[in-house]
C-alpha positions in Angstrom: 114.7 65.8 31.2 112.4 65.4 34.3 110.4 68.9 35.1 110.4 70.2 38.9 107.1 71.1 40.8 108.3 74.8 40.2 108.1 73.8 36.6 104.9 72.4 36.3 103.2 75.4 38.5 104.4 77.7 36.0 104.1 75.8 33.0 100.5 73.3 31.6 97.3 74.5 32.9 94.8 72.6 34.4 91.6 71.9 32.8 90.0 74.3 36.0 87.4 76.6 34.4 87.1 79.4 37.1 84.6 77.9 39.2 84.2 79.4 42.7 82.4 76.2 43.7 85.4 74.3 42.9 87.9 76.4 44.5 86.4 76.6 47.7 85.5 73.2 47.8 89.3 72.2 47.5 90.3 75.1 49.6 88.8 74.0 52.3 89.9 70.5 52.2 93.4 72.1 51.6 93.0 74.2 54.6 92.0 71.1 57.1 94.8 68.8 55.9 97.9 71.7 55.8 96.6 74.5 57.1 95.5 77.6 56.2 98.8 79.5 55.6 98.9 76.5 52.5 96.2 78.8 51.1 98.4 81.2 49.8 100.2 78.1 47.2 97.1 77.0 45.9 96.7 78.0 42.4 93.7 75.4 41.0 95.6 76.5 37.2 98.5 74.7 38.1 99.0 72.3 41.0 96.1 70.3 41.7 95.6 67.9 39.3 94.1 64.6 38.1 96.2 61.2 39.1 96.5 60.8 35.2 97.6 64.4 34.6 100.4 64.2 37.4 101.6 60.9 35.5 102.1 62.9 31.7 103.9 65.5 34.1 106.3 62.8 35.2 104.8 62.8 38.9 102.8 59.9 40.9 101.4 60.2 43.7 102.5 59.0 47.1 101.7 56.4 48.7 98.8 56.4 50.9 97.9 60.0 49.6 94.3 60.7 49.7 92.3 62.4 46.8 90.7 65.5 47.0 87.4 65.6 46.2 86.0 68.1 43.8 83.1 68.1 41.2 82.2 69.2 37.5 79.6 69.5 35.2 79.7 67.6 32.2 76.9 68.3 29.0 74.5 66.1 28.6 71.4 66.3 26.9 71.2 69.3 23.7 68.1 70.6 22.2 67.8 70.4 17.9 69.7 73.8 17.8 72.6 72.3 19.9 72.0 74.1 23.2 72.5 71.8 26.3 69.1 71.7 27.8 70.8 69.1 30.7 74.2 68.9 32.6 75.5 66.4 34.4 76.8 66.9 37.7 80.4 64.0 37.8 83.0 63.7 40.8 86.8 65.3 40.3 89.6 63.9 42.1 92.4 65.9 42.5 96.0 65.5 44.1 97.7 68.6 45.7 101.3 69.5 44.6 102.1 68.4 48.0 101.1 64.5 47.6 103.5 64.2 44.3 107.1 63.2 43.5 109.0 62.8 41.0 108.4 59.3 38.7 111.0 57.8 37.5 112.7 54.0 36.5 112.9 51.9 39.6 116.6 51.3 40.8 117.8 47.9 40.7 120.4 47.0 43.6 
């Protein structure tokens, strides 16, 4: 059974680890393309995700939909003990609940 968007927002959660860098980098791209009373929905947990990530939900993303952008920090280097001595600083892209639909088997006429 195909989930709804109301599904998804309440149910997987994002890989998002509570960076305020993040979420006002996206909010403010969220603001500029909707507006900002599309503030209020955004919930970086739940429904703005990866292009892959919408496609295991059973969503792609429109046509013509721009990405966006956000950043995280991957580890790089470690010391002998383990400790990461170096991160790595690698682009996100993200879709907004907004640019999804539903995927599903093309209908043949």
């Amino acid at each position: 059974m195909m989930k709804s968007i109301s599904q998804i927002i309440d149910g997987p959660v994002t890989s998002y680890k509570n960076s305020q860098e993040t979420l006002a980098l996206v909010s403010e791209q969220i603001k500029a393309r909707w507006g900002e009373s599309e503030l209020k929905n955004y919930d970086p947990f739940h429904n703005a995700r990866t292009f892959q990530s919408w496609l295991k939900l059973g969503f792609k993303v429109r046509k013509g939909e721009k990405a966006l952008r956000s950043i995280t920090y991957v580890e790089g280097d470690k010391d002998k003990e383990g400790n990461v001595i170096k991160k790595y600083r690698r682009p996100v892209f993200l879709f907004y609940y907004r640019q999804v639909e539903k995927y599903g088997p093309e209908k043949s006429v």
